[in-house]
C-alpha positions in Angstrom: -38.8 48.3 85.9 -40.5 45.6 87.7 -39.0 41.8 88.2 -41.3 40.5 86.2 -40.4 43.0 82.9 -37.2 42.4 83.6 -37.5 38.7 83.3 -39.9 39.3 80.2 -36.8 41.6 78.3 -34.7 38.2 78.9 -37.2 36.1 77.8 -38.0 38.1 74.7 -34.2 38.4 73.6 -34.2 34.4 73.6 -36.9 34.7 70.5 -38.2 38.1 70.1 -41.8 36.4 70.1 -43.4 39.2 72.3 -46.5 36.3 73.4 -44.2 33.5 74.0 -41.5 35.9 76.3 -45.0 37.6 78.5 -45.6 33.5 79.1 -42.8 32.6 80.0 -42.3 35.5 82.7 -45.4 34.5 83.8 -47.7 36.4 82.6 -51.3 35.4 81.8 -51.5 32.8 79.1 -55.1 34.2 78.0 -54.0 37.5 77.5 -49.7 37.0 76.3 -50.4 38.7 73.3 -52.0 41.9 74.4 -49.8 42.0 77.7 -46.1 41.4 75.4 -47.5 44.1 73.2 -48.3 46.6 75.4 -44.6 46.2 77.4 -43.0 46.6 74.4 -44.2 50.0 74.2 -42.6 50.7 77.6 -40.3 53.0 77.6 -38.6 51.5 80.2 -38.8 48.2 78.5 -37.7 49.2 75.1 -34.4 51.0 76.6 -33.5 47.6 78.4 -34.0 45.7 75.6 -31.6 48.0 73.2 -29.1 48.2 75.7 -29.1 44.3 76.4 -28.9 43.6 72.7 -26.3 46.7 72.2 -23.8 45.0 74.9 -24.4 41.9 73.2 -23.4 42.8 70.1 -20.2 44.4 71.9 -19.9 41.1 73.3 -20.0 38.3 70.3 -18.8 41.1 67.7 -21.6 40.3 66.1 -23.1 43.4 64.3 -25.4 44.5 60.6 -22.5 45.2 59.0 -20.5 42.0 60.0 -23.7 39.7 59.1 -24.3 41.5 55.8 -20.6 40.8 54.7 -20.7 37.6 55.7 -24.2 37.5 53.7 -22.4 38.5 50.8 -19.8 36.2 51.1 -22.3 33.0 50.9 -24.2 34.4 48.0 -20.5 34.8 46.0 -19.7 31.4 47.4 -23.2 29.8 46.1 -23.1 31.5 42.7 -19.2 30.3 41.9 -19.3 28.4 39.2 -19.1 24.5 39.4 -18.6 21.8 36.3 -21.5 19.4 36.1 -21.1 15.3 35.4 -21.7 16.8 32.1 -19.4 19.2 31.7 -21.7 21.8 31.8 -20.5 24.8 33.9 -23.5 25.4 36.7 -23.9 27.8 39.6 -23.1 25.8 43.0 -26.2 26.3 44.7 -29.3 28.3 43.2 -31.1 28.1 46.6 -28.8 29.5 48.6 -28.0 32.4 46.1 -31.6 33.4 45.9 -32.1 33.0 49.7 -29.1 35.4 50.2 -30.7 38.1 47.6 -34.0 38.0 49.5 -32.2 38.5 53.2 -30.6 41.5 51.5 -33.3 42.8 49.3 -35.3 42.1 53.2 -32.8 44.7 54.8 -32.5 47.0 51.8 -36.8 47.7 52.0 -36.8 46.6 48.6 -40.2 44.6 49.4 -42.5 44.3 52.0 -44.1 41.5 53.3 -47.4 43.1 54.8 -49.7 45.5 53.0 -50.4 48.7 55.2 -54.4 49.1 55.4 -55.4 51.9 57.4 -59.0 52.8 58.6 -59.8 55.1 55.8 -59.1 52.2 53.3 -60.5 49.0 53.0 -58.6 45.9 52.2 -60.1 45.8 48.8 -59.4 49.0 47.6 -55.8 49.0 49.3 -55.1 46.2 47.2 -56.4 47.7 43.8 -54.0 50.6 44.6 -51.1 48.3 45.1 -51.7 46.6 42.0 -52.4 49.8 40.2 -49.0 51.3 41.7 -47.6 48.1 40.0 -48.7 48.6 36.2 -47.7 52.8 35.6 -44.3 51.3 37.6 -41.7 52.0 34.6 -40.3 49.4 32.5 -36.9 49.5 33.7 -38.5 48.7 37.3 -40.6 45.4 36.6 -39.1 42.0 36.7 -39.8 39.8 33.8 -41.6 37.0 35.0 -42.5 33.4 33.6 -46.1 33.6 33.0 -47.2 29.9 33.4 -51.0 29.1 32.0 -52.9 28.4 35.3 -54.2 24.6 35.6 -57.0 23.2 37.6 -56.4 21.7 40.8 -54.8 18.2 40.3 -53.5 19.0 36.5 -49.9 20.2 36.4 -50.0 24.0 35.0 -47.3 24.5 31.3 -45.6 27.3 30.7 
């Protein structure tokens, strides 16, 4: 491994922004994207960077299964029940229990963020097959959702 990939595996553990770490090891500013890309498909690159973030977890005894637990443990926290000024039993703090669910839904793959379009599909039709996918999904399986009436812009929507 060259000095300079060496300097871009510290860079990139600082953020894990592959553009931002090829910059600031001095790579080509025009081209960070395509240059951080292609060194993370380095072999030699990859290996470095799992065994610098392996010894780091070794290090701070930081691992998945530490950060899950402790996960688990704000969610509890957030959904303990709290009495209201009146008197009304609440949960302590909807935000943070529904921002725990979606970092362990994240991990679990029980969404994704990204649709996967291939060549073969266009963007159109990959999104008529997700949505398709969605209604023959079974009933146990789909969320109820609030269906609010949609509202012009600038008109507040009722549901």
């Amino acid at each position: 491994m060259t000095p300079r990939q060496s300097r871009f595996v510290d860079e990139y553990l600082c953020d894990l922004v592959a553009s931002k770490a090829a910059i600031r090891a001095g790579y080509s500013l025009r081209r960070a994207s395509e240059i951080g890309y292609q060194l993370l498909q380095k072999t030699t690159v990859q290996e470095a960077i799992a065994g610098r973030m392996n010894a780091r977890a070794l290090r701070t005894g930081i691992t998945q299964d530490k950060v899950l637990f402790d996960l688990e443990a704000v969610k509890q926290d957030a959904m303990s029940k709290t009495i209201g000024k009146d008197g009304n039993a609440l949960m302590a703090s909807h935000a943070a229990a529904l921002r725990a669910l979606e970092l362990q839904g994240r991990h679990l793959g029980m969404w994704k963020d990204r649709l996967a379009v291939t060549g073969d599909l266009s963007i159109a039709d990959a999104i008529r097959q997700r949505v398709a996918g969605r209604a023959v999904q079974e009933p146990s399986l789909v969320v109820r959702q609030v269906h609010a009436k949609a509202a012009p812009i600038g008109e507040q929507a009722t549901g």
